[in-house]
Backbone as a ProteinNet text record, in pm:
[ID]
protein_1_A
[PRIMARY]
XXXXXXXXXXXXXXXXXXXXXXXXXXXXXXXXXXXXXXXXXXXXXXXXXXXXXXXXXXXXXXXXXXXXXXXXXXXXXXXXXXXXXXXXXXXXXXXXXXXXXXXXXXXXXXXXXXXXXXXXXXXXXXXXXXXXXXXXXXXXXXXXXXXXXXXX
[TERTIARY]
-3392.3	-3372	-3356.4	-3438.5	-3412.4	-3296.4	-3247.6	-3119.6	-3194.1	-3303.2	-3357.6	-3304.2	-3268.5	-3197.5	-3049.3	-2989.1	-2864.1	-2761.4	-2670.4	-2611.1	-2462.5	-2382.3	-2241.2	-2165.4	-2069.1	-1952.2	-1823.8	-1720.7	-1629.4	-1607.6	-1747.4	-1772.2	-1691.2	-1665	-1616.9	-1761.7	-1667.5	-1757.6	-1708.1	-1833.7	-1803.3	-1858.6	-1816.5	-1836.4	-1873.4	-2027.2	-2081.6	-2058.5	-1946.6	-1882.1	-2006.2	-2070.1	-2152.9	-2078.9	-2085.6	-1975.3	-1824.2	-1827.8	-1655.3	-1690.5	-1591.4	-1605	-1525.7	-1570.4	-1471.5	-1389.1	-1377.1	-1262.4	-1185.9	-1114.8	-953.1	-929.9	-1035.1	-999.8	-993.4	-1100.8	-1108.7	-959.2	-884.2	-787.5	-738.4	-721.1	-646.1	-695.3	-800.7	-840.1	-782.5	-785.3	-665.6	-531.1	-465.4	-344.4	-271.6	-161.8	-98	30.9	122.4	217.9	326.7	381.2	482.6	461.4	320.8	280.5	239.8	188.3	139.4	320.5	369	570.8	601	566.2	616.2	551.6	451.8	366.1	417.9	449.5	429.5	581.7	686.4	814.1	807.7	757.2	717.8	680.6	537.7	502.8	567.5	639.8	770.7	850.1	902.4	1001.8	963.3	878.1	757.4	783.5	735.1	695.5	801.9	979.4	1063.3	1165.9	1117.8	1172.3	1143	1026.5	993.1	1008.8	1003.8	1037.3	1183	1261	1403.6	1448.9	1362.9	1412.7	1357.9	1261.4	1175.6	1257.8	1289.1	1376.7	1495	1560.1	1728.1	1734.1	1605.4	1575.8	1567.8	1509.8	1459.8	1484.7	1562	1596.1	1464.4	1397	1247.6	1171.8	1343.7	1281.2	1173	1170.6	1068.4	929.6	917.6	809.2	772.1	835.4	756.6	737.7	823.9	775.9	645.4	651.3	480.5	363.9	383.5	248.6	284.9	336.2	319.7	265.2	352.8	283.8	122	48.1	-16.4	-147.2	-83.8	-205.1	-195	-88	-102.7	-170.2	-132.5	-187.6	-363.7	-401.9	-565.7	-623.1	-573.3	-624.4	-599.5	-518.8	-496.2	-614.1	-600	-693.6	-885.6	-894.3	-1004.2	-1045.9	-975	-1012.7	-1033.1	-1125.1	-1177.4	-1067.7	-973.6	-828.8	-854.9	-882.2	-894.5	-801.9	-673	-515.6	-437.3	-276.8	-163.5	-126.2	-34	40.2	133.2	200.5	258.4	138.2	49.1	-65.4	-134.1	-152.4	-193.3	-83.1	49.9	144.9	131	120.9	120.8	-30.1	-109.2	-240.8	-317.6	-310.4	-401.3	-506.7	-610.7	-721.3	-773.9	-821.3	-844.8	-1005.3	-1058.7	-1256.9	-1258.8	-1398.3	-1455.5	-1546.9	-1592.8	-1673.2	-1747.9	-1839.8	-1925.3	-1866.7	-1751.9	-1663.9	-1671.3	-1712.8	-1725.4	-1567.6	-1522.1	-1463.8	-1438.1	-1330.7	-1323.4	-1387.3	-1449.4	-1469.5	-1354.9	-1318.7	-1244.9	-1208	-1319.2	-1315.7	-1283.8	-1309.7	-1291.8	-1112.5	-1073.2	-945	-914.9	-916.4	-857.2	-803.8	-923.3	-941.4	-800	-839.5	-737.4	-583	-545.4	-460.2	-383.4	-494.2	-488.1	-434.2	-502.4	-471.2	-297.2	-274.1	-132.2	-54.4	-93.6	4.7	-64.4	-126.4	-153.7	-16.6	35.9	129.1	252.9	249.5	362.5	392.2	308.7	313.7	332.5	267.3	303.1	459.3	520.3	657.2	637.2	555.9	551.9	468.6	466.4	349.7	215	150.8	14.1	21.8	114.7	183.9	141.7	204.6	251.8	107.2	-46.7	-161.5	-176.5	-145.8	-220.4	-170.7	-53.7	-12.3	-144.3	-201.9	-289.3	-440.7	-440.8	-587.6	-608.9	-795.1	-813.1	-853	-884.4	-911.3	-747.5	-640.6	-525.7	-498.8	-555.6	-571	-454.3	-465.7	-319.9	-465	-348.3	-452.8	-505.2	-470.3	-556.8	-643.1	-664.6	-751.2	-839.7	-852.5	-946	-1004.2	-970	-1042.3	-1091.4	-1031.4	-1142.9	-1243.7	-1240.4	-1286.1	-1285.2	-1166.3	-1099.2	-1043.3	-1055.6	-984.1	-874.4	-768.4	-703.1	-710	-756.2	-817.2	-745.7	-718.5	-617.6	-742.3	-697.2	-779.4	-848.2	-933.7	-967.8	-918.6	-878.6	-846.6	-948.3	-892.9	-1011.6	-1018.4
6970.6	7056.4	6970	6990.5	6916.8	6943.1	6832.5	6896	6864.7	6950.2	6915.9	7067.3	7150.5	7233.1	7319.2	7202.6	7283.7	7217.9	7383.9	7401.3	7339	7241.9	7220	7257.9	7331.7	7460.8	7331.2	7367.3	7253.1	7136.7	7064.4	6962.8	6961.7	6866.2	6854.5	6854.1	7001.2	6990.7	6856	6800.5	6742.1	6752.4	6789.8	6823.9	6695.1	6717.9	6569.2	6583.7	6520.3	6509.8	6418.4	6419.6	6343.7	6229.7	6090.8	6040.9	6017.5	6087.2	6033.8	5964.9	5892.9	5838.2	5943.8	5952.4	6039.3	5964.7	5865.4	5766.4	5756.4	5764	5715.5	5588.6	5466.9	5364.9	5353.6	5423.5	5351.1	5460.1	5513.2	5603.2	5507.4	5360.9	5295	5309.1	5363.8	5375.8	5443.7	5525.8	5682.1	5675	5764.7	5698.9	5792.2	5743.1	5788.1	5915.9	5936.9	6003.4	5999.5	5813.3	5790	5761	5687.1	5664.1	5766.8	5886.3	5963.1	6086.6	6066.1	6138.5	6065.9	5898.2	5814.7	5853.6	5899.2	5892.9	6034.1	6145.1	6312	6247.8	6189.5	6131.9	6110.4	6019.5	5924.9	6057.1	6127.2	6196.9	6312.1	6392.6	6453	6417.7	6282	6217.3	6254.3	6189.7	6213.7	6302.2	6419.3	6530.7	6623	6588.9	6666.3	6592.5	6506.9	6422.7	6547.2	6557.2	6640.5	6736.4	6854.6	6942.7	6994.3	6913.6	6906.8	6936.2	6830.2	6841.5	6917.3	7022	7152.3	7298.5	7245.9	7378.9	7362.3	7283.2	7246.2	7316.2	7318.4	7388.8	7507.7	7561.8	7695	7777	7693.9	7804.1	7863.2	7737.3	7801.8	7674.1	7612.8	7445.7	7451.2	7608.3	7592.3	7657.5	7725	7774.7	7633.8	7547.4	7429.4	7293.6	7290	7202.2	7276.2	7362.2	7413.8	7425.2	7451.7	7394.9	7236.2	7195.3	7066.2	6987.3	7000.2	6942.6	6988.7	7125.2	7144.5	7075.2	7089.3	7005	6849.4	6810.1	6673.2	6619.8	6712.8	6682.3	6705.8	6813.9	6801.4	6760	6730.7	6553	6498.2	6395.9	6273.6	6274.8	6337.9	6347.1	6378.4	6447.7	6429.7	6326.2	6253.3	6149.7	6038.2	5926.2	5837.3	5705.9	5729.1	5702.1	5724.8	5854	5936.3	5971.1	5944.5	5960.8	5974	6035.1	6016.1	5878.7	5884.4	5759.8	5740.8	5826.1	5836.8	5771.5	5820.2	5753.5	5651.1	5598.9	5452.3	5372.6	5393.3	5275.5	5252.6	5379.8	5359.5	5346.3	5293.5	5210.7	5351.5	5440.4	5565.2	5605.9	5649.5	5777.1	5903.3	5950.9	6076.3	6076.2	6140	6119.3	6291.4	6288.3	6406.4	6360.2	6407	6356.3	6233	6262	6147.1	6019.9	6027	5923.5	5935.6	6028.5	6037.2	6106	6049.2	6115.7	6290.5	6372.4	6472.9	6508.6	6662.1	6723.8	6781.7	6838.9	6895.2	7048.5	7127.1	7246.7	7216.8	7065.1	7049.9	7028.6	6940.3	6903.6	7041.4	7105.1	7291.9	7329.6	7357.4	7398.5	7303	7225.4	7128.5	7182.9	7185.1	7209	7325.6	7414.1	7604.3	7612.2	7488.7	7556.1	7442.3	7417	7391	7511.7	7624.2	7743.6	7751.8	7675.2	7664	7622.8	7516.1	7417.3	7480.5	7590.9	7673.3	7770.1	7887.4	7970.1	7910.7	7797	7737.1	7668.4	7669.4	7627.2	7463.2	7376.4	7307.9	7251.6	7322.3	7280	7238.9	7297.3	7241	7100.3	7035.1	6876.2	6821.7	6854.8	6774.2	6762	6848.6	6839.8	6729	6611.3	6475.2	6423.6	6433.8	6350.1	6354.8	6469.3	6473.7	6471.6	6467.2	6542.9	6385.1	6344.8	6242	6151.5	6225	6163.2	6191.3	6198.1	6216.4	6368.2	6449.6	6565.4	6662.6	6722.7	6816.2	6942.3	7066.9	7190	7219.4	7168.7	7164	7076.1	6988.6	6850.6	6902.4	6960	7012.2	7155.2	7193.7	7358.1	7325.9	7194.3	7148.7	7087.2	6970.5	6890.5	6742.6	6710.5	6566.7	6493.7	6394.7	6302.8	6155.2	6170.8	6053.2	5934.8	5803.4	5684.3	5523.7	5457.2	5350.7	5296.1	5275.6	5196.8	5084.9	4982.3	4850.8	4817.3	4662.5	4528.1	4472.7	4433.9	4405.1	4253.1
-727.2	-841.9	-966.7	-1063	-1175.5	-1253.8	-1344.9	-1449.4	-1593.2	-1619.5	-1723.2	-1784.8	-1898.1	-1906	-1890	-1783.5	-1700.3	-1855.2	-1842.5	-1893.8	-1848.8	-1911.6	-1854.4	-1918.7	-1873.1	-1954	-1938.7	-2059.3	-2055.9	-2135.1	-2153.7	-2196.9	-2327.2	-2428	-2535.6	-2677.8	-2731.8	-2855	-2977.7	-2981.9	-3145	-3262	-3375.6	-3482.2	-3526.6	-3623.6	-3692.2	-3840.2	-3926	-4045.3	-4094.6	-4193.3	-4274.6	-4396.4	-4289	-4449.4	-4401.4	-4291.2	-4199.5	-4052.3	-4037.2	-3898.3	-3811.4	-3720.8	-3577.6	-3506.1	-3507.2	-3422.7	-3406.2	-3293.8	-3351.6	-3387.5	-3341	-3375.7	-3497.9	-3617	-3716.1	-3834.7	-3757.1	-3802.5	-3908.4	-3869.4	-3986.1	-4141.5	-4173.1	-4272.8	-4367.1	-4252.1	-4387.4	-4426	-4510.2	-4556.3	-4412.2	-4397.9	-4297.5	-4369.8	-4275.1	-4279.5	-4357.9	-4381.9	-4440.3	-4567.1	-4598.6	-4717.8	-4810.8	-4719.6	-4803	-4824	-4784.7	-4827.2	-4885.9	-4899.1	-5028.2	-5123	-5106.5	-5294	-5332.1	-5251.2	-5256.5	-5353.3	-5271	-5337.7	-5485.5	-5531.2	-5653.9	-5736.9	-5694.4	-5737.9	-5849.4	-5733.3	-5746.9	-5857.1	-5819.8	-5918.3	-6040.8	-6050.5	-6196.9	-6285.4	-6196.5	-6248.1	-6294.7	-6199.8	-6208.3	-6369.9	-6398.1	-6509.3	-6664.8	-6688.9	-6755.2	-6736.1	-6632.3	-6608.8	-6610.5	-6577.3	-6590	-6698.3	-6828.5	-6981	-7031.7	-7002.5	-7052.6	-7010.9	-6873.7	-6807.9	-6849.6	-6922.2	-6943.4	-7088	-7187.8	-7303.8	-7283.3	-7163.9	-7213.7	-7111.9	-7008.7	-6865.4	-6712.4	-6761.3	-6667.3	-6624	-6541.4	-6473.9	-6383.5	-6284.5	-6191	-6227.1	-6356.2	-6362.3	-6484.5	-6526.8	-6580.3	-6474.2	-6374.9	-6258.1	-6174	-6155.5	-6096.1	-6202.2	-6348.3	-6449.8	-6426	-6490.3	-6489.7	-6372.7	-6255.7	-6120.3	-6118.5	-6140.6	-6083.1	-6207.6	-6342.3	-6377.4	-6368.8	-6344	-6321.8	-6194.1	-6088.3	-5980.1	-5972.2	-6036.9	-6090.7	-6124	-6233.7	-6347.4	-6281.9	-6214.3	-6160.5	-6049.9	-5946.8	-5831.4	-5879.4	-6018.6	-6032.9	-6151.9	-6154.9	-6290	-6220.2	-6274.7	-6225	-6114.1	-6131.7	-6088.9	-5941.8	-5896.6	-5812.4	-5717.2	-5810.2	-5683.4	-5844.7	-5772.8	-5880.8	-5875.6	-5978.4	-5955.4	-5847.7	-5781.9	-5621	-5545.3	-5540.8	-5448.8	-5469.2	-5584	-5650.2	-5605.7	-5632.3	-5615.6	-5460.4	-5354	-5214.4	-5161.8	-5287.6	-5222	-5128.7	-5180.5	-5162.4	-5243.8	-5213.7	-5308.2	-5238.2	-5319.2	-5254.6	-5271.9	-5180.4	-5173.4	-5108.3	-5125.4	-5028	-4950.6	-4847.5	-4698.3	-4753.1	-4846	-4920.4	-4893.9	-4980.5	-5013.8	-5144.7	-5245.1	-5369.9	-5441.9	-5530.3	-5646.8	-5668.9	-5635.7	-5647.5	-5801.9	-5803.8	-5926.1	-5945.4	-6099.5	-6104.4	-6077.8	-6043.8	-5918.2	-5765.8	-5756.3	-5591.8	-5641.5	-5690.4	-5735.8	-5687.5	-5816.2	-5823.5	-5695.2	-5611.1	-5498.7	-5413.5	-5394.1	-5297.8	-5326	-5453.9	-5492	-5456.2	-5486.8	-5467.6	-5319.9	-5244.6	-5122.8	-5064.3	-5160.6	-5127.7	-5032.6	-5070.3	-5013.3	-4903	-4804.6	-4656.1	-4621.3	-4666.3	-4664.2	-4670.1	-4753.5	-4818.8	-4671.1	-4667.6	-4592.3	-4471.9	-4396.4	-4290.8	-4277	-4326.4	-4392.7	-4350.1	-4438.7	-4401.7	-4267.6	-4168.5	-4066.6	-4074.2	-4208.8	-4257.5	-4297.8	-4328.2	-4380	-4247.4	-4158.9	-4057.1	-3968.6	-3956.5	-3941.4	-3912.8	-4029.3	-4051.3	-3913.7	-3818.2	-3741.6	-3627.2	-3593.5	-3460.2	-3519.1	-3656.8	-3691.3	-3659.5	-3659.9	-3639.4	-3781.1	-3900.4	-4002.8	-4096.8	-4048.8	-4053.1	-4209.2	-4167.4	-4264.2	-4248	-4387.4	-4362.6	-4372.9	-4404.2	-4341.7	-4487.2	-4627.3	-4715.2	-4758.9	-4658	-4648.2	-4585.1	-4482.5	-4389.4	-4501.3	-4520.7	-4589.7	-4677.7	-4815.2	-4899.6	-4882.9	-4775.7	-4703.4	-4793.5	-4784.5	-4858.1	-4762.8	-4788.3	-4725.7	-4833.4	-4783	-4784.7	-4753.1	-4823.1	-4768.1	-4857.8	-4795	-4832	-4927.3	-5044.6	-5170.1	-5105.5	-5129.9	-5076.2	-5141.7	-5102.1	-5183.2	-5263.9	-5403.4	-5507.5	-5469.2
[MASK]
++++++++++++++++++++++++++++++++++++++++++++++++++++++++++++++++++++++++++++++++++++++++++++++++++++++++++++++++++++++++++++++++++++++++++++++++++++++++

């Protein structure tokens, strides 16, 4: 009996990413877990400095820490930079499959879908630990990736 046609049920599907590796070996590439809560940290810091002294004026610290974060976090990730300064200092950038430079609709987008992250209380964060290109669940839906800068 030939096995020219036979179907094997079971087998492992793999998805072919154009522009990403599938490996686990080459996992070291991406920013990891701790680096990327150090920069979200920094980030934060940042952002709550100003916001602090806007909301201490006018009584509306959290509705000027979410503008502020959210355009800083847009600009930064789509400007030639291609990370915040949380993620520059922890030797991070942000790419899409290509490896190209977010636009600033892809930015948007990435951003928007923070409330994966939200509604998951946090569990969309924690993604990066098993995913293999170490993605949270708004990394995967934009289709970005986190990737340690090279050495100049």
């Amino acid at each position: 009996m030939s096995e020219v046609g036979k179907v094997v049920f079971g087998g492992p599907v793999k998805g072919i990413y154009k522009g990403v590796g599938g490996s686990r070996e080459d996992r070291d590439r991406y920013g990891g877990f701790v680096s990327r809560v150090a920069a979200l940290l920094i980030d934060t810091l940042i952002v709550t400095i100003p916001s602090y002294g806007l909301g201490y004026l006018t009584g509306y610290f959290v509705l000027f820490f979410i503008a502020i974060q959210g355009v800083y976090t847009i600009l930064f990730n789509s400007s030639p930079l291609q990370a915040t300064p949380g993620k520059r200092l922890c030797g991070l950038i942000i790419t899409d499959y290509d490896n190209k430079k977010l636009s600033f609709q892809q930015a948007t987008k990435r951003h928007m879908l923070i409330l994966l992250i939200i509604i998951t209380f946090g569990f969309g964060y924690l993604a990066q630990l098993w995913t293999d290109h170490k993605q949270t669940n708004q990394d995967l839906v934009a289709r970005t990736l986190i990737v340690k800068k090279a050495k100049a």
